[in-house]
VMD Tcl script that draws the C-alpha trace (Angstrom):
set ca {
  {17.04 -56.90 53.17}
  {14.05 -55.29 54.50}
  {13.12 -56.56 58.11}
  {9.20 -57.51 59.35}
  {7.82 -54.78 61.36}
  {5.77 -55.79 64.68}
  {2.59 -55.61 62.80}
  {3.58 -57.77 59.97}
  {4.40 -54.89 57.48}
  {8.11 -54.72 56.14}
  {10.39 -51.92 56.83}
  {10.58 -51.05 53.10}
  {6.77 -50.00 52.63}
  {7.43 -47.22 55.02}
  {10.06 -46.06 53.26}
  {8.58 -45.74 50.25}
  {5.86 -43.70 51.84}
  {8.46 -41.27 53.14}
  {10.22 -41.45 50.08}
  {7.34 -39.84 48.16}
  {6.69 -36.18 49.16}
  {11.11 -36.64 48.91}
  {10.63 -37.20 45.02}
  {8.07 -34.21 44.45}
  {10.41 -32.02 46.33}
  {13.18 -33.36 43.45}
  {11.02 -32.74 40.50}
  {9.75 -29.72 41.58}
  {13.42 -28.90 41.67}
  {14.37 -28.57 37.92}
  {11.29 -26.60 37.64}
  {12.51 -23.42 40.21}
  {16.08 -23.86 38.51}
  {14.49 -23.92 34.32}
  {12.12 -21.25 35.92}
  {15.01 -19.23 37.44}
  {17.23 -19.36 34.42}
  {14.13 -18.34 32.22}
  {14.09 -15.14 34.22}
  {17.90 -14.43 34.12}
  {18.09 -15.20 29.89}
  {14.84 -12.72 29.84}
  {15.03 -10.27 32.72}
  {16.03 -7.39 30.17}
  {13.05 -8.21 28.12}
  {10.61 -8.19 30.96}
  {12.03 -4.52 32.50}
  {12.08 -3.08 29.06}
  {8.02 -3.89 27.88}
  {7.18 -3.44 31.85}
  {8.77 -0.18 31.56}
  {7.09 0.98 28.00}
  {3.17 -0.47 30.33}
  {4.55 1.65 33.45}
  {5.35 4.44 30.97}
  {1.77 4.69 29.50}
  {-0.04 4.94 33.41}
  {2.58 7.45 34.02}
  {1.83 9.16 31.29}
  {-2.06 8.80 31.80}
  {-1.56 9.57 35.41}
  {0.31 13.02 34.94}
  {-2.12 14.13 32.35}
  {-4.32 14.69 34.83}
  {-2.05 16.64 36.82}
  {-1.93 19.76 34.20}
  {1.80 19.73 34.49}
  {3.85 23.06 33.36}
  {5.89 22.83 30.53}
  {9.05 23.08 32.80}
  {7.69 20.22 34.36}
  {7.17 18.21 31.53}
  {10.63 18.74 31.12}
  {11.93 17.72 34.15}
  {9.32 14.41 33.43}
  {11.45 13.60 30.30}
  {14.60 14.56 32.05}
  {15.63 10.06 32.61}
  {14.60 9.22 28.59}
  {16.69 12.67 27.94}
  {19.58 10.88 29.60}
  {18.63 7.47 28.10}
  {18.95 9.08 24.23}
  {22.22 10.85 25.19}
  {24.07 7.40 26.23}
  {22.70 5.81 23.00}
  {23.63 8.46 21.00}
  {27.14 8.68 22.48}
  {28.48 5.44 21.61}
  {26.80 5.24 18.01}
  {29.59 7.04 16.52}
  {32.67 4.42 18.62}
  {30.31 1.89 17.35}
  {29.62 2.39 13.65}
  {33.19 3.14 12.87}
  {35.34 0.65 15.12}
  {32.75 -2.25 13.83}
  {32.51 -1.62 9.87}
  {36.64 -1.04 10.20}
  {36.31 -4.86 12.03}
  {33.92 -6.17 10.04}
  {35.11 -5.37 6.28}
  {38.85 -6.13 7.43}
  {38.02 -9.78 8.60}
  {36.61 -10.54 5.54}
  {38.16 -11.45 2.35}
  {37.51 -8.96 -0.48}
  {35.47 -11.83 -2.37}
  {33.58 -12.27 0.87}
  {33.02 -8.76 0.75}
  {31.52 -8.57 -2.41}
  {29.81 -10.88 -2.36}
  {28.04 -9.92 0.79}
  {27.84 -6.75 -0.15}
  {26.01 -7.20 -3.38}
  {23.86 -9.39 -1.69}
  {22.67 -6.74 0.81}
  {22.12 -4.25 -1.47}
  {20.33 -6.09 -3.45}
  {17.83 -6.54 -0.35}
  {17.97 -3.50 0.86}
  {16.78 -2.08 -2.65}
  {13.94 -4.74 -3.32}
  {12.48 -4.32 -0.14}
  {12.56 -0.35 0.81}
  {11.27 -0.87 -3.24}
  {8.54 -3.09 -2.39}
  {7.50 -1.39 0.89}
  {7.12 1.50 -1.51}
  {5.03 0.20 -3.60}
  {2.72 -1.59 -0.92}
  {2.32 2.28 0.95}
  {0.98 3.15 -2.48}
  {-1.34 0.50 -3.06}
  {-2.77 1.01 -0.08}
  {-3.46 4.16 -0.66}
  {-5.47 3.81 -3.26}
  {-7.37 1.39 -1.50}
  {-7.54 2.82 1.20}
  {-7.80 6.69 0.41}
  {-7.21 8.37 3.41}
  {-7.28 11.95 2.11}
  {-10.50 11.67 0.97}
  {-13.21 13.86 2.39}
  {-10.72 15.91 4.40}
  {-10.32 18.80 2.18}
  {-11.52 20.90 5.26}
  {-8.53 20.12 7.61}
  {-5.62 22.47 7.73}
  {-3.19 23.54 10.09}
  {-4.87 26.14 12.06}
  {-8.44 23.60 12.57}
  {-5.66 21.35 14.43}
  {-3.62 24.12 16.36}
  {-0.48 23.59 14.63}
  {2.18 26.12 14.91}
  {3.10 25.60 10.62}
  {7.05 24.92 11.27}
  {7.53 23.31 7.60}
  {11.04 21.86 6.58}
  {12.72 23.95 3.78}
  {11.58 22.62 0.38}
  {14.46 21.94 -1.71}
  {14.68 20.96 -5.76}
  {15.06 17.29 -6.22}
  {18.61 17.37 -7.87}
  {19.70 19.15 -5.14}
  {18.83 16.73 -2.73}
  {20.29 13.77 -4.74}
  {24.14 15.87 -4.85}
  {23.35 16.35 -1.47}
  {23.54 12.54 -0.92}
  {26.83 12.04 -2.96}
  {28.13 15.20 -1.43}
  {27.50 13.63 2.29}
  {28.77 10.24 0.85}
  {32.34 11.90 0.39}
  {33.32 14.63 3.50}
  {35.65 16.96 3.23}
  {36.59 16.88 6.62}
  {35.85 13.88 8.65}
  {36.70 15.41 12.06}
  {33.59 17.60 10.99}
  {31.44 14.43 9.75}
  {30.98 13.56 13.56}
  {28.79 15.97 14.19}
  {27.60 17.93 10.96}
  {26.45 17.09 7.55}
  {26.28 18.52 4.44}
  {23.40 20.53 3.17}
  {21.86 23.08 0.10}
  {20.22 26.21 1.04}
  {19.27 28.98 -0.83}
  {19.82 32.07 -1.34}
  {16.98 34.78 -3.55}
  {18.70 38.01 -5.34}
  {16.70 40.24 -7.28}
  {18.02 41.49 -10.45}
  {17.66 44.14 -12.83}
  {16.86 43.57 -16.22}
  {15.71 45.12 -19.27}
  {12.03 42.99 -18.87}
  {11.94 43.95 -15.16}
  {13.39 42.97 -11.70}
  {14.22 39.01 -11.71}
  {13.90 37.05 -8.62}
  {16.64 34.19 -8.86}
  {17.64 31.42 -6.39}
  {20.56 30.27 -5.87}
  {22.09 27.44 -4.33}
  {24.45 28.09 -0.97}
  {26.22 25.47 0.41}
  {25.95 25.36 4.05}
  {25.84 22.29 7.13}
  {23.21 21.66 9.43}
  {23.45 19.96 13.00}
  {23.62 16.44 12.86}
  {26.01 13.00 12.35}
  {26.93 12.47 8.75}
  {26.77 8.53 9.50}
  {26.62 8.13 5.75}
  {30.25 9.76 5.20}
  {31.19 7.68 8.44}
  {30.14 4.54 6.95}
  {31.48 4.91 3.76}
  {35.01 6.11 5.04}
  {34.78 3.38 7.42}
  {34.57 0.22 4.93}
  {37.10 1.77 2.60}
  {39.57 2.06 5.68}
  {38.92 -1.55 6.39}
  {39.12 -3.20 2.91}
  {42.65 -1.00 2.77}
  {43.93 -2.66 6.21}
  {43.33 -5.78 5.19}
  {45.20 -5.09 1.90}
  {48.24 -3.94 4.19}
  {49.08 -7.39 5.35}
  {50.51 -7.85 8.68}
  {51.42 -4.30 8.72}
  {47.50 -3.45 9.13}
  {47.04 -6.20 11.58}
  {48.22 -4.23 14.55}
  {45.20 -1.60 13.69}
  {42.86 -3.89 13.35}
  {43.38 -5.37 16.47}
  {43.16 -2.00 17.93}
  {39.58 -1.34 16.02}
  {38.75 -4.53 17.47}
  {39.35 -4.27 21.13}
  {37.62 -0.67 20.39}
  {34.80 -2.50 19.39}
  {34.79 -5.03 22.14}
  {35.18 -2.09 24.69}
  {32.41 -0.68 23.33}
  {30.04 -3.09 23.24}
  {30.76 -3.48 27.17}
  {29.41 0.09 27.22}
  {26.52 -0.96 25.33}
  {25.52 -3.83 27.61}
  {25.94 -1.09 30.77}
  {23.72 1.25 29.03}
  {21.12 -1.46 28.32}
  {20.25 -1.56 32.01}
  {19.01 1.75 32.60}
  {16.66 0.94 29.14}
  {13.46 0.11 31.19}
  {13.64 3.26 33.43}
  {14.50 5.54 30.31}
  {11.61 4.20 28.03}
  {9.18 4.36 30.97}
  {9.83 8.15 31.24}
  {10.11 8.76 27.54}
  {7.01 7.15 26.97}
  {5.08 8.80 29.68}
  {6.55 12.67 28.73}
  {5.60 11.68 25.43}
  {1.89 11.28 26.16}
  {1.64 13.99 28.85}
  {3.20 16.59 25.87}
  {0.22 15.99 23.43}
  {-2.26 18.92 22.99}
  {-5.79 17.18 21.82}
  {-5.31 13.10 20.35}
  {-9.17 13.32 19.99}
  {-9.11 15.61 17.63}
  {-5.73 14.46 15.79}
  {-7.11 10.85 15.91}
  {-10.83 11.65 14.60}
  {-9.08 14.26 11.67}
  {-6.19 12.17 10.46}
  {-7.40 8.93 11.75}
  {-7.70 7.29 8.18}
  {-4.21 8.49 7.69}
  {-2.77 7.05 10.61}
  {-4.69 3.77 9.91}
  {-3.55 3.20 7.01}
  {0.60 4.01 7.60}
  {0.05 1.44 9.85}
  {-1.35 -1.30 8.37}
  {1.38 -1.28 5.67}
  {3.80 -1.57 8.63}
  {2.05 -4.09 9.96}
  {1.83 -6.10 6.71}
  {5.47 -5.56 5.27}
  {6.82 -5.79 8.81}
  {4.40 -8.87 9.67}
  {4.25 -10.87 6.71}
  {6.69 -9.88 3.75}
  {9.63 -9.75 5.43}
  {8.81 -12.83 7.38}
  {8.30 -14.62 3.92}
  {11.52 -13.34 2.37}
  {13.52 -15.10 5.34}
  {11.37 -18.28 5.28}
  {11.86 -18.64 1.30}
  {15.48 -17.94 2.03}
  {16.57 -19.99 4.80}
  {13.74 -22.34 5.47}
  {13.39 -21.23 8.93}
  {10.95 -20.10 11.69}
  {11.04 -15.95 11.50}
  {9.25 -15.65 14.61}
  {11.88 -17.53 16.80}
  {14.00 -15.11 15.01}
  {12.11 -11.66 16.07}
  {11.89 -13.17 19.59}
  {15.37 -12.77 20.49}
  {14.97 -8.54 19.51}
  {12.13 -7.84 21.99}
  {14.58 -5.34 23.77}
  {15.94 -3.45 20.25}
  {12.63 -3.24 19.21}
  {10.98 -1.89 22.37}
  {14.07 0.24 22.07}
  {13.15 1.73 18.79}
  {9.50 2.09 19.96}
  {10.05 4.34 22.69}
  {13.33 6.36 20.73}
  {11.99 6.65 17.51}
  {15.80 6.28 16.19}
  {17.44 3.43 14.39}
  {20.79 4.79 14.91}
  {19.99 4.72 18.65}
  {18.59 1.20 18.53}
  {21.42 -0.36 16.95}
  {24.17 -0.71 19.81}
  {21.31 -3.00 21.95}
  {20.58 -5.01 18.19}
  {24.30 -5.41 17.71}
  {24.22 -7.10 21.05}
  {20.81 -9.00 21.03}
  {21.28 -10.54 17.85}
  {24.97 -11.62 18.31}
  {24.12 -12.80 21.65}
  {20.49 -14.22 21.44}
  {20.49 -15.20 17.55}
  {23.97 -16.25 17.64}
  {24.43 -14.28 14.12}
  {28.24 -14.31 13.21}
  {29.98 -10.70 14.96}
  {31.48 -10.38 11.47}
  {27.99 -10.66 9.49}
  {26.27 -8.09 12.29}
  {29.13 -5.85 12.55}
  {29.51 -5.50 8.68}
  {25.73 -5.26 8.07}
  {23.42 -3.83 10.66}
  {25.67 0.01 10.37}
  {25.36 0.33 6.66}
  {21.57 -1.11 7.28}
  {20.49 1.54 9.95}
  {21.83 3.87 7.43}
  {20.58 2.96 4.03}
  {17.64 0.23 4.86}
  {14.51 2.26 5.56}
  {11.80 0.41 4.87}
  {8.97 1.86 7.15}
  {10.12 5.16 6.28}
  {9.52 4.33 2.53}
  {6.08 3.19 3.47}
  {5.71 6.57 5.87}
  {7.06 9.09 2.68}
  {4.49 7.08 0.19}
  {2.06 6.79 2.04}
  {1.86 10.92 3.44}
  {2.30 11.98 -0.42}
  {-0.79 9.99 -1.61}
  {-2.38 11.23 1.62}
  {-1.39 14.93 0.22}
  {-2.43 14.60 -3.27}
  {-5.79 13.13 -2.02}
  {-6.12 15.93 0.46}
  {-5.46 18.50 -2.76}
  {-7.85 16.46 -4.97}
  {-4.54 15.79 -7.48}
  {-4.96 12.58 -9.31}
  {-1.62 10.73 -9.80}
  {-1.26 9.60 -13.34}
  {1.45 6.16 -13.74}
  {4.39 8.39 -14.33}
  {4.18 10.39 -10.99}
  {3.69 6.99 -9.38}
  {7.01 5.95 -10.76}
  {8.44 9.31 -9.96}
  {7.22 8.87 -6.39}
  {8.29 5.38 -5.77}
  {11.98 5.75 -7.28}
  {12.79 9.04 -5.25}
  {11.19 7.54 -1.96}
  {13.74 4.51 -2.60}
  {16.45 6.73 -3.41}
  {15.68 9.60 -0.34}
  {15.70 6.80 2.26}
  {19.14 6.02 1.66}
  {20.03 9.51 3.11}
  {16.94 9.72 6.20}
  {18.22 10.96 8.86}
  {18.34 7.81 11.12}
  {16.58 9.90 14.57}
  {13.04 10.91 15.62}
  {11.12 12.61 12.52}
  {14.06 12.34 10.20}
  {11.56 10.97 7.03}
  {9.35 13.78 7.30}
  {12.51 16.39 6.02}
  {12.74 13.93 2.64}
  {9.46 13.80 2.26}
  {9.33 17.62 0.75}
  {11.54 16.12 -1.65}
  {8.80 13.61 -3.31}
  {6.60 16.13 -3.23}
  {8.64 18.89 -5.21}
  {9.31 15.96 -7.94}
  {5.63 15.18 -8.55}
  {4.58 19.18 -8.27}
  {2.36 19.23 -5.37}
  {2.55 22.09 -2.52}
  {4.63 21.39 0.69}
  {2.37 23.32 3.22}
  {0.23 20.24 4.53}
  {3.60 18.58 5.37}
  {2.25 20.09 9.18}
  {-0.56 17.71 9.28}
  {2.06 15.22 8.50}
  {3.97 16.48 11.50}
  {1.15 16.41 13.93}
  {0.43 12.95 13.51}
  {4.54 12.10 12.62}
  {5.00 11.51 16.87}
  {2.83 8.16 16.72}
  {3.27 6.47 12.98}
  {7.07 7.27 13.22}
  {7.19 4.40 16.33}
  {5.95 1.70 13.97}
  {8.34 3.03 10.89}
  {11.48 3.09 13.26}
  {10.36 -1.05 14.35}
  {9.85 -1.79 11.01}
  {13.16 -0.11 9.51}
  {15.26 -2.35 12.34}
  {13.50 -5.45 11.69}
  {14.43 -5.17 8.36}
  {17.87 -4.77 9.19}
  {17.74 -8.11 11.17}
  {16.72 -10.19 8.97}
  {18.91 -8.90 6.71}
  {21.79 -9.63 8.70}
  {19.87 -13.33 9.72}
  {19.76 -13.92 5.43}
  {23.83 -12.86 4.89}
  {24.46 -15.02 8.30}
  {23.40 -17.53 6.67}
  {24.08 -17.91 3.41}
  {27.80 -17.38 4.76}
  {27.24 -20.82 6.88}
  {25.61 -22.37 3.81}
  {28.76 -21.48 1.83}
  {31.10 -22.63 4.39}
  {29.37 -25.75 4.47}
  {29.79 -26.38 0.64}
  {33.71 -25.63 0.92}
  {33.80 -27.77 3.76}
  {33.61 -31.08 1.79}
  {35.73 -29.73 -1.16}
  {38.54 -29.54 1.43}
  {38.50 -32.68 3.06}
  {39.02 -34.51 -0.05}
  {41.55 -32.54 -1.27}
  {43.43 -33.07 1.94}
  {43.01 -37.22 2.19}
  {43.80 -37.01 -1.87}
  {47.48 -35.18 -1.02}
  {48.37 -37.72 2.20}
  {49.39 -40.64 0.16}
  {51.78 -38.16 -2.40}
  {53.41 -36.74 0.62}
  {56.91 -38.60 -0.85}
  {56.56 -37.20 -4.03}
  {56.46 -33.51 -2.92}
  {57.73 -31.67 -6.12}
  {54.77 -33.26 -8.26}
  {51.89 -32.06 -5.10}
  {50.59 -28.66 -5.06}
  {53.18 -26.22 -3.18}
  {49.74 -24.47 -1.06}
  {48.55 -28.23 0.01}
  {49.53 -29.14 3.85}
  {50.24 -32.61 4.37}
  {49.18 -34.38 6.93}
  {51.98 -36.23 9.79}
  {54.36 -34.95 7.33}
  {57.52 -35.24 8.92}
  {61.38 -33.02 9.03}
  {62.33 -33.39 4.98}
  {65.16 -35.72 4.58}
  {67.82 -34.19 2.71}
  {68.47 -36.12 -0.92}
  {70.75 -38.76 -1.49}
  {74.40 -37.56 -2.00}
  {75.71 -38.68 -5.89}
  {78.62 -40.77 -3.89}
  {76.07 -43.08 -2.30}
  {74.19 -43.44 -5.75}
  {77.48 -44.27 -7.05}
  {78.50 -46.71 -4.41}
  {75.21 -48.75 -4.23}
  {75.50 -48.73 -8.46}
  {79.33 -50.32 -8.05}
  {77.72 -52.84 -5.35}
  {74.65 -54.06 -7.93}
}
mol new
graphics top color blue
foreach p $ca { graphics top sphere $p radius 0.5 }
foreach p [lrange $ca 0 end-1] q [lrange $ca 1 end] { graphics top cylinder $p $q radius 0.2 }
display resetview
């Protein structure tokens, strides 16, 4: 009980009055600690877009400097570093998680989820196709620059050997199936030719001939193909596979500690890839002002497939909030800003998007690999959109068959892009050689390729995401349904649990007890002489 003060007052007023700055102190409280954890959950976010703004006034800042090309060098020297980690544990990764991934599913789980990804890989890399040709035709960015050429823009002409479209297609199943895997790791398979001249009674003949040779580079797709076929056959093996799949698994797990090591020295390697980046271009006046239509427009059907179709597709499919989704892959996609690589972005979205979008390891590990090499939707927008650019540029009007032609082979040739920094520009000589046009303005494509191949490398990982967000869950949608199923045919088998031989053999029973061994015929006998 609160006692009278001298002046009448009780004892309890005052200590109310104390009491109150007390409570603000409290509340304020839970704000510092929701504020602090805010920072923790998203401190790898923050470092990685204030690295990409510190990158730009570095880059702006040493511009002015008139830096040596040995300098620029030693400038690029941390995002040198940054690429080599990346690129050193995609190989680990893409092998030790499809080998995971297909062996801890069921081969109608498989399938299934299979069949569904492919079918969304096609339909959108299809549609993104088609939108990069729509737009331009409304658009029409090589209009009116018949006068640009290589040597107006200071281009040195390096062009990427033109090969016939058949070719490139056996080159694909060729890659698909290596003869050597040891070799897959680090080359791939390619056609060159070779020209002989040959006498003949009309003359001397000039004759090319395909030479098979192999080129510098990761043949992920051989990788990834050997890969599920190794897992589909351990699980197939029983419990005599198990003890390799474990082993595939703790590789996996061992290497996605690596991963989350490496995505710590992100912010300082984008801020120095991004800032060599700008200090090693020659005149973006000129490049913007020339090709500016061009660039415009490759990005706007990023920004619209990326933006709003692929959005829509997850909404329609699982009735949820795509944004909430993409917020969780700040980091992978800041990543594959600054690296223009989708192989090199997918160890940090194998991470974000267990870890941040809870998706299932199994769904991720299965379907982001095959994704980052087959799913290339902003490089189908990026080939499209450069051979419309060309044909304007020549004044060649496209009639509805080369549209076809150019929209099937730009579906098909993204399947086998090379998943690093200017890897859709080598396919798209190939849509080119099908529809007859010339491959020498492919350089103007190449001046410009160092900024629109940012937004294609964002756009061909978000596409993988959601892809992996749709097959996540339609696998909890189908759980759910089984769920039910279950239940009641467990509570239907607890009340036969006496009559076992007329129940199921694969039901479990439920407090079933030790069996009692049956009655011996001399007690049936002796309880029959009793009655």
């Amino acid at each position: 009980m609160a006692k009278p003060c001298e002046n009448g007052y009780l004892e309890a007023g005052l200590e109310e009055a104390a009491a109150g700055p007390r409570r603000a102190g409290l509340l304020r409280l839970p704000r510092a600690r929701s504020c602090g954890r805010f920072l923790r959950r998203h401190c790898l976010v923050l470092l990685t877009v204030s690295g990409v703004l510190l990158g730009l006034g570095l880059g702006a800042g040493a511009r002015r400097l008139r830096l040596s090309r040995a300098q620029v060098a030693y400038l690029a020297f941390p995002g040198e570093m940054l690429l080599r980690m990346l690129k050193l544990v995609i190989l680990p990764l893409v092998v030790c998680s499809l080998v995971s991934g297909a062996a801890s599913l069921d081969t109608r789980s498989l399938g299934r989820l299979g069949g569904v990804a492919l079918a969304y890989f096609l339909l959108t890399t299809l549609g993104a196709a088609a939108l990069a040709v729509a737009l331009g035709f409304i658009i029409q960015p090589g209009r009116g620059a018949g006068d640009l050429h290589a040597r107006a823009l200071a281009l040195d002409g390096a062009l990427p050997t033109s090969k016939e479209t058949v070719d490139s297609f056996l080159d694909l199943a060729r890659n698909l199936f290596p003869s050597n895997l040891v070799v897959a790791a680090f080359r791939s398979y390619a056609t060159d030719y070779k020209t002989i001249i040959r006498n003949t009674t009309l003359g001397n003949v000039t004759e090319k001939i395909p030479v098979a040779t192999e080129i510098e580079g990761m043949n992920i797709l051989g990788l990834v193909m050997f890969a599920l076929f190794l897992g589909v056959a351990l699980k197939k093996l029983g419990p005599e596979g198990e003890e390799l799949i474990r082993f595939f698994n703790s590789f996996n797990e061992a290497t996605m500690v690596l991963v989350s090591w490496i995505m710590w020295y992100v912010p300082l390697g984008i801020m120095f890839l991004v800032g060599s980046k700008i200090v090693e271009m020659e005149d973006v006046v000129l490049l913007v002002t020339s090709l500016g239509k061009y660039i415009f427009a490759s990005i706007l059907g990023h920004v619209i497939h990326g933006g709003i179709i692929l959005p829509l597709i997850y909404f329609a499919v699982t009735r949820k909030n795509p944004f909430s989704f993409l917020l969780g892959l700040i980091t992978p996609f800041t990543t594959a800003f600054a690296t223009c690589s989708s192989s090199a972005t997918l160890p940090s979205m194998i991470k974000c998007i267990e870890e941040n979008n809870g998706v299932d390891k199994r769904i991720s590990r299965f379907i982001l690999p095959i994704g980052a090499t087959v799913n290339m939707d902003g490089a189908a927008i990026f080939q499209c959109m450069a051979t419309v650019f060309i044909a304007q540029l020549n004044n060649f009007d496209l009639n509805a068959g080369q549209i076809f032609t150019i929209l099937v082979t730009a579906t098909a040739s993204s399947v086998g892009a090379a998943g690093i920094p200017a890897g859709g520009v080598l396919t798209i000589a190939i849509i080119l050689e099908a529809i007859g046009l010339p491959t020498n303005d492919i350089s103007l494509i190449l001046a410009v390729d160092w900024i629109v191949d940012r937004t294609t490398t964002v756009v061909n990982v978000e596409g993988d995401a959601f892809g992996a967000g749709i097959l996540h869950y339609l696998n909890q949608k189908e759980m759910k349904e089984k769920e039910p199923e279950l239940n009641e045919v467990y509570v239907e088998a607890v009340p036969n649990c006496k009559a076992e031989a007329e129940t199921s053999p694969l039901v479990m029973h439920k407090d079933q007890g030790p069996a009692t061994p049956p009655p011996r015929t001399t007690d049936i006998e002796s309880k029959e002489s009793v009655l």
